[in-house]
N, C-alpha and C positions, 0 to 999 in steps of 0.2 A: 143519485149520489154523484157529487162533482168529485172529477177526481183532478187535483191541481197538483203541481208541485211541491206546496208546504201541507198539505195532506197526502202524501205520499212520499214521504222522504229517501223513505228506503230504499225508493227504486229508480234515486235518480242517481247516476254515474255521475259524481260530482267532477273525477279529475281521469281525463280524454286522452290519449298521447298519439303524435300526427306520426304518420307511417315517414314522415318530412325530420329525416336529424339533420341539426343543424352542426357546422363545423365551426373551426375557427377560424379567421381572418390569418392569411399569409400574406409576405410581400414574395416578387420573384428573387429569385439567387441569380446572383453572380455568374452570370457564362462563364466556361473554363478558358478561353482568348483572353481574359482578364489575368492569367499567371501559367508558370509553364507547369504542363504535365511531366513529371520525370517518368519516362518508361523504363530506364535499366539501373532500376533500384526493386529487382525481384524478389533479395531475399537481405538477412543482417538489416540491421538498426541504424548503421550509420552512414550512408555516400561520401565521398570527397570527391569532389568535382574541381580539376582542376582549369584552372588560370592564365592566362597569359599577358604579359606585361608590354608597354607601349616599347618598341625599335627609335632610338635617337639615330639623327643624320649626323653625318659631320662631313668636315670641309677637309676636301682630298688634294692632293699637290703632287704632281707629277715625278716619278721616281721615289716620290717614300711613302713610307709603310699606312697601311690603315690601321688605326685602331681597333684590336677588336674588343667586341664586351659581351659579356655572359648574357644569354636568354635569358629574360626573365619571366617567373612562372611562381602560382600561388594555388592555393586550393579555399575553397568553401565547401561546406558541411551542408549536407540533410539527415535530419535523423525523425526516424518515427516516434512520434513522445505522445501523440492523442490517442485513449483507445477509450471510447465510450459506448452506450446502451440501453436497455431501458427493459423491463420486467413488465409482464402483466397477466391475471389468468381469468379465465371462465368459471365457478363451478359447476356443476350436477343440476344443483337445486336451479338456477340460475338459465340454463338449458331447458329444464322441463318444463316452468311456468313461465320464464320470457317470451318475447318477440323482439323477432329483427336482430337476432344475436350473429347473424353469422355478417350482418351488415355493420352491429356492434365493433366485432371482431377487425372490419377492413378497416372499419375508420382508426381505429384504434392502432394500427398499424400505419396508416397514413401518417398518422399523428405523429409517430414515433420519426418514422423517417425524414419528416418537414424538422424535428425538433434536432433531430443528428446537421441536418445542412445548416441550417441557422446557426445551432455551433461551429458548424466546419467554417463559415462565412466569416463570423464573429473574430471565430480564434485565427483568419485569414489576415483581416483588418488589423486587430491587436499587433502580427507576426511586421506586418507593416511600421506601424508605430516606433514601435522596438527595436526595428533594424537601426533606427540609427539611435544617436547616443541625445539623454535628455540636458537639457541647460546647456548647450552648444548649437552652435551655429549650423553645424554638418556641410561646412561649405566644402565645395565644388570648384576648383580654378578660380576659388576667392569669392565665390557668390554662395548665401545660404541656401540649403535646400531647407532648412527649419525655421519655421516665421509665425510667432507668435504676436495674435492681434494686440496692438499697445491702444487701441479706439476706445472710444467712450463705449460702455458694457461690449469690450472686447469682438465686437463686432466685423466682419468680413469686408474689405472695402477693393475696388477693382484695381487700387494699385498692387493689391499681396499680391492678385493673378500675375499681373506684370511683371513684379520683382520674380514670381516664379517662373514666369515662363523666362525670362532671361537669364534667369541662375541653368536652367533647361540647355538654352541656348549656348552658354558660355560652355556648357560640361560637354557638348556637340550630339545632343540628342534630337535625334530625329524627328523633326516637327510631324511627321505623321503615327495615328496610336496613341495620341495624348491625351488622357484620362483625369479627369477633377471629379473624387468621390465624395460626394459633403453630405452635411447634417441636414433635413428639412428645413430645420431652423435656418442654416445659410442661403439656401434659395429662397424662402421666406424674406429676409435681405434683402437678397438679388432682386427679387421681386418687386418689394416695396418702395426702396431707391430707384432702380434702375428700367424697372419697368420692362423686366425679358419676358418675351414668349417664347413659346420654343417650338411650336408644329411647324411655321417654316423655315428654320431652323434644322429639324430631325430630317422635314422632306428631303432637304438638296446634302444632306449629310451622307455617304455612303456608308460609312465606317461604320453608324448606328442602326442605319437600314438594316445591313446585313448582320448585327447584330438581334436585332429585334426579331429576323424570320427566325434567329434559333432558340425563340422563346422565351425570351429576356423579357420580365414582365413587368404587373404594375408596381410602384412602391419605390422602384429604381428608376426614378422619373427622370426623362432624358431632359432637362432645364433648357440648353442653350450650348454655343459654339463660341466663345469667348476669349479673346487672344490665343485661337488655337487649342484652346483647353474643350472637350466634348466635355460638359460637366452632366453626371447623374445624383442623386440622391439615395442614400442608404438611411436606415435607423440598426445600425452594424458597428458604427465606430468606433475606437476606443474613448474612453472617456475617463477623465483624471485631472491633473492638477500639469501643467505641461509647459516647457520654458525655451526658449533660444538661446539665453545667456544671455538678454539682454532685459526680457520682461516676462514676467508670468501670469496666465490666467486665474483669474480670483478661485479658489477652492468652494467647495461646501455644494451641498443639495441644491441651491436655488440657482446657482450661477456657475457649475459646473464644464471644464472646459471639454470641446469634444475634438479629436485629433484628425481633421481632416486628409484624405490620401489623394497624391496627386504623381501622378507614374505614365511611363510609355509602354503602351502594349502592342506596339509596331509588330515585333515577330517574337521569337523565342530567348534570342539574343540579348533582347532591350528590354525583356519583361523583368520589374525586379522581385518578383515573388516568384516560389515555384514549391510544387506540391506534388507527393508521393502518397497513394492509396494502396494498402496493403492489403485491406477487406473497406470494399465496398459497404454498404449497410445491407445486413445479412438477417432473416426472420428463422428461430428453428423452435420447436414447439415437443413438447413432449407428456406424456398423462402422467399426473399424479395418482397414484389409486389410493394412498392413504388418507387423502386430504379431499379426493370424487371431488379432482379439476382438470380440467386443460390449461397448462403453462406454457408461455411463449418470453421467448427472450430477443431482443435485437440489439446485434452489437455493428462494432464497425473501428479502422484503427485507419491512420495517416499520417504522415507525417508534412510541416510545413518550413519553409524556410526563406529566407532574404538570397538572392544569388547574387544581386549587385544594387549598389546605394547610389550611385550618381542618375539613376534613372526614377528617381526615388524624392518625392518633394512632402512634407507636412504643415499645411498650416492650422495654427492651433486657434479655435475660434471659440465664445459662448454655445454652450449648449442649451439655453433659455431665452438670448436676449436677441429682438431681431433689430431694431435699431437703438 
């Protein structure tokens, strides 16, 4: 008697499953040198952080009075507004006849916490955008920090870097710390006009080096060193319909603008983002016995904010077109 496969059907295990689970594809996050940590916002919803305003000279003459003039002094807000989570359970049944549940379970978890950062990132970038005001200029000592591409499909060209870094220059921001966060799609650009590489480039770069041992990873691709600008790549942006007041990128699905972020992360002073962690992202788990499951919940709350705008540049470029 032969015994084959289509004479034995019964007994062939048609469908395998590899002890190998596959995950999803992440990019790395944002090291936290990229915005300040607020440490003494321990409890209340709302910080004020106060301000202090530029000292004028004047011209003194021997025997009379000086002028005096009042301190000046302002405050900025943080307040906690994010508080997100995510739900998930095992049952019973689920348990007895599975495999690889309690691996189920990590990854699952995993997942949860990759999906809280990505928003925390997200809603980082957006908080960026927003800080300044849209269909204006947002100029600085008379130079824009906001520059929408007026190019043929809206495209990135190495004069914006220029006008940026000198609107930078003019506001007296410290050439060291200078951060260009763009669209794939703009290094895509960069690439195809201008022909960057970027490994010798990262090598002699310190700033990035020591960025990179702390685990900065792939996805945030260090591109190039560029009138000063360290540029990396995010897929994080914000992404809309975006203007200077002088020209705006075309709307709609296909040609959607994406809001490039361009800022100093020199020290703590010059960073213009900063961020408040109230909870951390937290796993608590509990038995159902009506429902014969294990339920798990992970939350997590923050708060994010603008501290100062002159450190702060946006160019608004295609998020589809590369030349």
């Amino acid at each position: 008697m032969a015994i084959t496969s289509t004479s034995n059907t019964a007994f062939v295990e048609a469908t395998q499953y590899s002890n190998f689970i596959l995950e999803n594809l992440h990019d790395g996050l944002l090291p936290g040198v990229f915005y300040r940590d607020v440490s003494d916002f321990g409890s209340g919803t709302t910080l004020n952080i106060k301000t202090l305003g530029e000292a004028n000279i004047q011209e003194v003459e021997e025997n009379s009075p000086i002028q005096y003039t009042p301190i000046e002094s302002g405050t900025v807000t943080l307040t906690i507004t994010d508080y997100v989570g995510d739900g998930w359970y095992v049952t019973d049944v689920m348990r007895q006849d599975g495999a690889q549940i309690e691996a189920l379970l990590a990854g699952r978890g995993k997942e949860a916490t990759y999906a809280i950062q990505e928003n925390y990132e997200t809603r980082l970038l957006a908080v960026a955008n927003s800080a300044q005001t849209d269909a204006n200029a947002n100029s600085i000592n008379g130079f824009a920090h906001r520059i929408v591409s007026a190019e043929t499909n809206r495209t990135i060209t190495l004069q914006h870097l220029i006008n940026m870094k000198l609107a930078f220059d003019k506001a007296d921001v410290p050439m060291a710390g200078r951060v260009g966060i763009v669209d794939p799609v703009v290094e895509a650009t960069l690439n195809t006009t201008y022909q960057i590489t970027a490994a010798a480039n990262m090598d002699a770069n310190p700033f990035f080096m020591e960025v990179m041992k702390g685990g900065f990873a792939r996805e945030h691709q260090f591109i190039t060193n560029l009138y000063g600008w360290n540029i990396i790549t995010s897929n994080r942006l914000a992404r809309g319909t975006w203007s200077d007041g002088t020209s705006t990128t075309t709307g709609g699905t296909s040609a959607s603008g994406v809001a490039n972020v361009f800022m100093c992360v020199a020290d703590d002073h010059t960073k213009p983002l900063m961020s408040a962690w109230r909870q951390q992202p937290r796993v608590e788990g509990e038995r159902n016995k009506d429902l014969q499951r294990d339920e798990f919940v992970q939350t997590a709350r923050w708060g994010l904010g603008a501290q100062r705008v002159d450190t702060l540049g946006i160019i608004g470029t295609s998020a589809t077109a590369i030349e």
